[in-house]
C-alpha positions in Angstrom: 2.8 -14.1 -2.2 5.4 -12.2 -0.4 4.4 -8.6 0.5 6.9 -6.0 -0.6 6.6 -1.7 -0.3 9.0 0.1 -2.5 9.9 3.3 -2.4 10.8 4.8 -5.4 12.7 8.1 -5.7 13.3 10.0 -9.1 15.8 12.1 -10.4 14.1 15.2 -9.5 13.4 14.0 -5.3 9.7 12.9 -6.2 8.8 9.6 -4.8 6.6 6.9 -5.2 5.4 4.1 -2.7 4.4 0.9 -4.4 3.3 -2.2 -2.6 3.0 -5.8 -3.9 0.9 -8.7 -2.1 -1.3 -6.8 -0.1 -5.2 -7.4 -0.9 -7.9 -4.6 0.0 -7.2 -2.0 2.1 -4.6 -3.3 3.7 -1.8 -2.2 1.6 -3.0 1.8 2.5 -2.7 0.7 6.3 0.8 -0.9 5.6 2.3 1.7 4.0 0.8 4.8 5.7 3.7 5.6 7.5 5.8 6.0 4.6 3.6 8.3 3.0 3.0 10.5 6.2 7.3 10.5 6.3 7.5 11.4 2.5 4.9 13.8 2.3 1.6 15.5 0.4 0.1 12.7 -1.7 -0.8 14.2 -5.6 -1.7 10.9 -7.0 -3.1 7.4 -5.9 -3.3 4.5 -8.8 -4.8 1.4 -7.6 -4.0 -2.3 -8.9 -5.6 -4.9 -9.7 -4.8 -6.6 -5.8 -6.5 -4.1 -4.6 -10.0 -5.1 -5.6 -9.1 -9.2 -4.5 -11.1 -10.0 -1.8 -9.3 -10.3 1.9 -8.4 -13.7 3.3 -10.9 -15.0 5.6 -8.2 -14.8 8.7 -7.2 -10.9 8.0 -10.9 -10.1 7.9 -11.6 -11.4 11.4 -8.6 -9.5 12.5 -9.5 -6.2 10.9 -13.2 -6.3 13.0 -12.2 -6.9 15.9 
């Protein structure tokens, strides 16, 4: 699956960071950046991808 991050801005200049693809923790580390850059964080929903287990290659990475 591709990975995507979206940022989505409303009417009112609140934003929203989604990202699609990522498994585990790693969709926090791939889109810190973007929410140090846009700001205080008020709310956190987790999906479904975030629970699924790591592929066995980005495990070994992430313990090194």
């Amino acid at each position: 699956m591709k990975k995507i991050i979206r940022v989505i801005v409303g009417p009112k200049g609140e934003s929203r960071v989604e990202t699609r693809g990522f498994s585990g923790d790693a969709c926090r580390d791939a889109s810190r950046f973007l929410e140090q850059a846009l700001g205080k964080s008020i709310n956190e929903q987790l999906t479904a991808e975030f629970y699924q287990d790591q592929p066995a290659e980005q495990r070994i990475q992430q313990s090194q």
